[in-house]
Backbone as CSV, one residue per row, in Angstrom:
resi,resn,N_x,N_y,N_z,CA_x,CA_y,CA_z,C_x,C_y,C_z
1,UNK,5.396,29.120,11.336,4.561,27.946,11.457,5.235,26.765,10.765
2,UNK,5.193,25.867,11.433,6.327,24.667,10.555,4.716,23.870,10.116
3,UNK,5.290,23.007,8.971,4.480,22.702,8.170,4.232,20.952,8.523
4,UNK,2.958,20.691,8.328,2.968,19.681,8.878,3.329,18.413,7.838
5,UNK,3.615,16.939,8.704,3.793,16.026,7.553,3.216,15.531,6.560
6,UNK,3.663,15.550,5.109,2.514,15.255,4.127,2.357,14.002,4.177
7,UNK,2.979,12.943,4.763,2.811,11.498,4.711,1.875,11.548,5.534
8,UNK,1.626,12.091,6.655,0.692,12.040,7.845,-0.436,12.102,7.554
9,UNK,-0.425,13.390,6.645,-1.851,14.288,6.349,-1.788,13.200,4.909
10,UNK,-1.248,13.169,4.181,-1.830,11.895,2.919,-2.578,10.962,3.642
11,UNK,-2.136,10.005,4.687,-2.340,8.785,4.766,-3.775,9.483,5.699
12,UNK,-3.785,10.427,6.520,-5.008,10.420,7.109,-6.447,10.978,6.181
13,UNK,-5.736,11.626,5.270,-6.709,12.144,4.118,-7.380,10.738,3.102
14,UNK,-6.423,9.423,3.003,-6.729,8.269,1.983,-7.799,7.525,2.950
15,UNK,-7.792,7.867,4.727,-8.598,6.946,5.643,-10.027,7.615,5.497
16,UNK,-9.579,9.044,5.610,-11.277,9.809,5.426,-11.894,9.634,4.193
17,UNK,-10.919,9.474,3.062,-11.736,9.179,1.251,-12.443,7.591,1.422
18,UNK,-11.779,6.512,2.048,-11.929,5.592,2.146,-13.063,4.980,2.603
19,UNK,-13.454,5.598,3.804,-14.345,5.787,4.976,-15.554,6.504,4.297
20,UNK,-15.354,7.269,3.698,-16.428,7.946,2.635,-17.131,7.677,1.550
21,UNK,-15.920,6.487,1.265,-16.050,5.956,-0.547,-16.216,6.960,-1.601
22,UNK,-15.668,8.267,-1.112,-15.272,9.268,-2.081,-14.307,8.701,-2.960
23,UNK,-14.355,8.961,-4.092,-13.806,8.227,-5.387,-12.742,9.644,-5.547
24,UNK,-13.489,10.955,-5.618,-12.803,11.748,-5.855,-11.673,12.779,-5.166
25,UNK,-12.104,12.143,-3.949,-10.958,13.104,-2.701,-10.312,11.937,-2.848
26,UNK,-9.834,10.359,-2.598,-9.209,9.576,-2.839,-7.883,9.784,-3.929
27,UNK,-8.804,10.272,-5.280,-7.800,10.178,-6.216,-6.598,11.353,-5.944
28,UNK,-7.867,12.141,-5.809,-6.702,13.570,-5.973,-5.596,13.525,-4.601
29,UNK,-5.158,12.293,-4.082,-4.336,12.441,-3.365,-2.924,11.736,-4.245
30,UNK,-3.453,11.392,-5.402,-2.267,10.426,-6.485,-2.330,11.963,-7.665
31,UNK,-0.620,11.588,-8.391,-0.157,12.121,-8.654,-0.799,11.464,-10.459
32,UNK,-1.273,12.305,-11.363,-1.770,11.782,-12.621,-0.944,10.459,-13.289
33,UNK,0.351,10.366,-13.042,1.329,9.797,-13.617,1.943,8.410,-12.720
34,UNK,0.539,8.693,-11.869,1.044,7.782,-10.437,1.431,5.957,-10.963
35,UNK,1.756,5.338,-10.212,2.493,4.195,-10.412,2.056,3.234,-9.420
36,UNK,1.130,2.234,-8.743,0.498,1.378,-7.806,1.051,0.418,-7.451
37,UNK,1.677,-0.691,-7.351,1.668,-2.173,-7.229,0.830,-2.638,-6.029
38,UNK,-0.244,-2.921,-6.879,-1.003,-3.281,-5.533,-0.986,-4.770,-4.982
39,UNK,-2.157,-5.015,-4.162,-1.688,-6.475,-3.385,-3.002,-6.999,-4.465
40,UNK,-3.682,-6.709,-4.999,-4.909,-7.673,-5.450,-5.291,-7.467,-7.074
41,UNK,-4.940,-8.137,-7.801,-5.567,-8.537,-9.012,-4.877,-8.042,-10.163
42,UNK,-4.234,-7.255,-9.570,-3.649,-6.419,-10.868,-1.663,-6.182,-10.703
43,UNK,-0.991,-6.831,-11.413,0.543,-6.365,-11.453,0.837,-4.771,-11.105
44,UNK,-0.221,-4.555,-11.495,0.077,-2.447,-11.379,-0.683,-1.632,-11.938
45,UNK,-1.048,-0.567,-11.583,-1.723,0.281,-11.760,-1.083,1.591,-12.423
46,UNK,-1.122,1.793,-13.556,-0.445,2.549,-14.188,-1.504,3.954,-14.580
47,UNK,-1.146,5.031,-13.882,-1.662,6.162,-14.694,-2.965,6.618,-13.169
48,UNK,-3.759,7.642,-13.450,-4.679,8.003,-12.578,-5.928,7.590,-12.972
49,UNK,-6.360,7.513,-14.266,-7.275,6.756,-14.868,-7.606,5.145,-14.474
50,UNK,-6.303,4.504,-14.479,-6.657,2.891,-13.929,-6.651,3.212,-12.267
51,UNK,-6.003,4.253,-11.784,-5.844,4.290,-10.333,-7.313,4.339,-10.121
52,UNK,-7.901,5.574,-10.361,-9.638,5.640,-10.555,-10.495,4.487,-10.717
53,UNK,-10.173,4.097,-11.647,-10.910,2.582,-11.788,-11.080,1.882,-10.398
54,UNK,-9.680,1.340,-10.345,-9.938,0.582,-9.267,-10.311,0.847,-8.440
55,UNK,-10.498,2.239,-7.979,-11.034,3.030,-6.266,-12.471,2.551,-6.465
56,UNK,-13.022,2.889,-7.973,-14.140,3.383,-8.619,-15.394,1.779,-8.012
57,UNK,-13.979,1.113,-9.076,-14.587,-0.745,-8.289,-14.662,-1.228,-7.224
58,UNK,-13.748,-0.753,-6.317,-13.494,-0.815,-4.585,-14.848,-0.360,-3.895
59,UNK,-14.877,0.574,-4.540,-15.954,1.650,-3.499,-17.192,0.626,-3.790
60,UNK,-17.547,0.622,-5.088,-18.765,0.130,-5.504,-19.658,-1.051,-5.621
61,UNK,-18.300,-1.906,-4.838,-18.122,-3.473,-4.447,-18.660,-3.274,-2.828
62,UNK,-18.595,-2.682,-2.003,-19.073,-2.171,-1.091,-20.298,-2.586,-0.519
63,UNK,-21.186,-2.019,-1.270,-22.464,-1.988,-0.893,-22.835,-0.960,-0.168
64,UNK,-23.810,-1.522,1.170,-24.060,-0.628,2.582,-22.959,-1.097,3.292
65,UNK,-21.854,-1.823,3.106,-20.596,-1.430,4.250,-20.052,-0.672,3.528
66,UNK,-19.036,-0.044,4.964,-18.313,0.693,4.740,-16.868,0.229,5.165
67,UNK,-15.793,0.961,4.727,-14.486,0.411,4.825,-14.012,0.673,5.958
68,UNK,-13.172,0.799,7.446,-12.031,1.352,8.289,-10.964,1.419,7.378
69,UNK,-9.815,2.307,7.429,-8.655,2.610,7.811,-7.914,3.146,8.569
70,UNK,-6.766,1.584,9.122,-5.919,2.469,10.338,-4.788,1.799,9.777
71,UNK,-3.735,3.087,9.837,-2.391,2.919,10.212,-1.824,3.171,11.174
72,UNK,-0.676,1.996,11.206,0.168,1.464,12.527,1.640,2.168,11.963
73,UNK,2.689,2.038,13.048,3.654,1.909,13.043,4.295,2.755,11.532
74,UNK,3.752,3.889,11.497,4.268,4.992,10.621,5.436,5.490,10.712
75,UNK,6.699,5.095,9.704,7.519,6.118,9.681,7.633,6.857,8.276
76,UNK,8.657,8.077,8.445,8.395,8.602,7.305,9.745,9.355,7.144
77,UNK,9.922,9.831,6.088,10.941,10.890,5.998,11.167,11.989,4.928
78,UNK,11.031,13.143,4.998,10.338,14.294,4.176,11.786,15.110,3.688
79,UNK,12.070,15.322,2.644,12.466,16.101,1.851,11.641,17.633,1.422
80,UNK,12.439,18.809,1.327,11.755,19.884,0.718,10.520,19.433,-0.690
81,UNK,10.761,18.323,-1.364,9.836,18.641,-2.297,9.597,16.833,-2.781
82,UNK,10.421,15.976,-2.073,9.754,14.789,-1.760,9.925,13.731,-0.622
83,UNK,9.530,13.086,-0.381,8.640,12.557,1.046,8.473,10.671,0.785
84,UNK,8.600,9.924,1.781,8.007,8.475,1.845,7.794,8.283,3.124
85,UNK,7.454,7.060,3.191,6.931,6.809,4.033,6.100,5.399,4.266
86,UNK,6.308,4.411,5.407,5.808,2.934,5.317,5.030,2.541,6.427
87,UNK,4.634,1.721,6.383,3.486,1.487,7.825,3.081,0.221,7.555
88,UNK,2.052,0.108,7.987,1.084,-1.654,8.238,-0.458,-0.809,8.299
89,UNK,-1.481,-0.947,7.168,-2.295,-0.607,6.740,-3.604,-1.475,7.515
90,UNK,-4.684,-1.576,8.120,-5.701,-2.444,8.269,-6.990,-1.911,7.903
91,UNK,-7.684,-2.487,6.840,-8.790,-2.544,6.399,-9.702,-3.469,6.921
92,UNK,-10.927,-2.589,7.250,-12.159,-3.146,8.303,-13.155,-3.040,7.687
93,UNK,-13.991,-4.057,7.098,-15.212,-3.848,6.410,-16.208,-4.225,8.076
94,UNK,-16.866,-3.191,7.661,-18.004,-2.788,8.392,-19.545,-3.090,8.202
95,UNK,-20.463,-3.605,8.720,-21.422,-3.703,8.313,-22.215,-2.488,8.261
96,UNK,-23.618,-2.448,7.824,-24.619,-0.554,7.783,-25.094,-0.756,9.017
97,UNK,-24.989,-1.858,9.843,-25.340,-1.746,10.981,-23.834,-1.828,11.861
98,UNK,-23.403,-1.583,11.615,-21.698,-1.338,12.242,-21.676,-2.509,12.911
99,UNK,-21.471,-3.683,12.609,-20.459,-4.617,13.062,-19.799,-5.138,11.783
100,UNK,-18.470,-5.054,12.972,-16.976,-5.421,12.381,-17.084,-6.945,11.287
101,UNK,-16.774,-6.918,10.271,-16.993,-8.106,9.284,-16.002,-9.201,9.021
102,UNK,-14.868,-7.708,8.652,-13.959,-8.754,8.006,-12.489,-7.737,8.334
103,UNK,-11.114,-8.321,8.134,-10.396,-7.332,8.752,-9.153,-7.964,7.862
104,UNK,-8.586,-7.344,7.309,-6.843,-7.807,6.577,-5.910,-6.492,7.023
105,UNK,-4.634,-6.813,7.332,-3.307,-6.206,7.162,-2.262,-6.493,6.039
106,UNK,-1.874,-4.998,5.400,-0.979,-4.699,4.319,-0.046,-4.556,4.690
107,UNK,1.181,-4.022,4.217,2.731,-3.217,4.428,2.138,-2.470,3.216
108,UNK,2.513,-1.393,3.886,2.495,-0.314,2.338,3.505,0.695,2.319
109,UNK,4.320,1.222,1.443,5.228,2.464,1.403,4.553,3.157,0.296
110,UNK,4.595,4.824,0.731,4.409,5.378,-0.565,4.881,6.301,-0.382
111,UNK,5.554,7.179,-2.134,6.254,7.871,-2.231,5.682,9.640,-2.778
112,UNK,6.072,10.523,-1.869,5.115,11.665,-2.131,6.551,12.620,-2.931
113,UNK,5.803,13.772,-3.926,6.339,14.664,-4.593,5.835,15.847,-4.433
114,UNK,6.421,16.371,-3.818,5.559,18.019,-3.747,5.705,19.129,-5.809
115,UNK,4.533,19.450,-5.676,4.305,20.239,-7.078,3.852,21.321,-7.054
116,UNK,3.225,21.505,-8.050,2.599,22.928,-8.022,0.864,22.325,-7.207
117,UNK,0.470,20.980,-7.187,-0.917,20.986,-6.779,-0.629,20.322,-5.610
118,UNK,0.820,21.040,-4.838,0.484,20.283,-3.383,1.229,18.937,-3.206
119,UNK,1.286,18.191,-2.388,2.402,16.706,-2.058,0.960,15.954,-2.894
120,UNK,1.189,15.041,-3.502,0.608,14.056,-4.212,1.666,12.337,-4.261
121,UNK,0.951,11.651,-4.249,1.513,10.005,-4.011,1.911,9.636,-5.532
122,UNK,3.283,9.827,-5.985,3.662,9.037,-7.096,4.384,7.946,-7.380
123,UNK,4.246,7.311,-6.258,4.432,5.521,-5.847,3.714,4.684,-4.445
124,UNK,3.397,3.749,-4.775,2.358,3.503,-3.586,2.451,1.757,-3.823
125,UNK,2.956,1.026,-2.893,3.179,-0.588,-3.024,2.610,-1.136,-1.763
126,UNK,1.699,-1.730,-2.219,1.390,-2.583,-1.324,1.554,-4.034,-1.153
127,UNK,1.415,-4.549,-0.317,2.307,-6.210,-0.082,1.683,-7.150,0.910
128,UNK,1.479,-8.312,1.286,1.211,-9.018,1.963,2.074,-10.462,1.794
129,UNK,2.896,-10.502,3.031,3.886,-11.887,3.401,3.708,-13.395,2.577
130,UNK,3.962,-14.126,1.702,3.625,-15.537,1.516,3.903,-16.266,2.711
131,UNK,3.173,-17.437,2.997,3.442,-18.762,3.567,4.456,-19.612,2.027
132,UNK,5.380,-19.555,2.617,6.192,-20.449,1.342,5.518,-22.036,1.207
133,UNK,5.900,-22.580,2.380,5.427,-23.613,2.537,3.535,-24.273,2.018
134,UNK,2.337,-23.301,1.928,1.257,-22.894,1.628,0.952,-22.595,0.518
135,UNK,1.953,-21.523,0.157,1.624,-20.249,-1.065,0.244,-19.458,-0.533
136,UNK,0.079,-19.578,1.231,-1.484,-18.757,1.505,-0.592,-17.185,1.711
137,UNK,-1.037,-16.262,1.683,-1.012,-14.905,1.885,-1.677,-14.584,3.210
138,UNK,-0.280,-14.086,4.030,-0.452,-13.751,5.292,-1.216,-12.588,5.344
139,UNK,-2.637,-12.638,5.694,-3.481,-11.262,6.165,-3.464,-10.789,7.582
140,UNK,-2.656,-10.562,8.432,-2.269,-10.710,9.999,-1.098,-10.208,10.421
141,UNK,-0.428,-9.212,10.722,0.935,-9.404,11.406,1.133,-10.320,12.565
142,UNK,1.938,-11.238,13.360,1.927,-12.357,14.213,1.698,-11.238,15.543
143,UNK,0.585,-12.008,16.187,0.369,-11.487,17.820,1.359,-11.446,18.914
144,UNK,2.032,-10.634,19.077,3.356,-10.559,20.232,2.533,-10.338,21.702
């Protein structure tokens, strides 16, 4: 039986925590020692404790919506015991009556380590384009 991709199964496992606002299937997909640069508020996220936090605040900022996640344009490339992998992330806030609200696109790479508890994410960067000219932050990849 060949084993399937852990970038695949990570990133589809972070859409179902997401989608759930499970705080705790979320985390346990980061590695305790994990390392973030995220796109919003914070230089970095150091450790699983601040990683937590912030899911903790994400989720709970929420309300009755709920989040989408879809990834695009996935590649990846797997090693016996570590793994990356990059894409274009889109987050869909949802209303409790399901209409579509609000919608941004990321670039994200993250870097997986296989251990004794399984492939876990012990780098994870996320990014969004400047307008130089602006200083606005491109939420959009351009429509081809």
């Amino acid at each position: 039986m060949t084993e399937q991709n852990p970038v695949t199964v990570t990133l589809d496992a972070y859409a179902s925590a997401a989608k759930a606002q499970d705080v705790d299937a979320f985390v346990a997909l980061y590695d305790d020692d994990v390392v973030v640069y995220d796109a919003w508020g914070h230089w970095e996220h150091s450790g699983i404790a601040a990683w937590r936090a912030m899911a903790t605040e994400w989720f709970g900022s929420l309300g009755g919506e709920t989040v989408e996640v879809e990834f695009r344009d996935v590649r990846t490339a797997v090693g016996s015991d570590v793994a990356f992998g990059h894409a274009t992330v889109t987050y869909v806030g949802i209303s409790a009556e399901g209409e579509r609200l609000r919608a941004m696109t990321n670039r994200l790479t993250v870097n997986l380590r296989k251990g004794d508890g399984g492939w876990k994410i012990v780098h994870e960067h996320t990014s969004l384009p400047v307008d130089m000219a602006t200083g606005v932050a491109i939420f959009a990849p351009p429509q081809t």
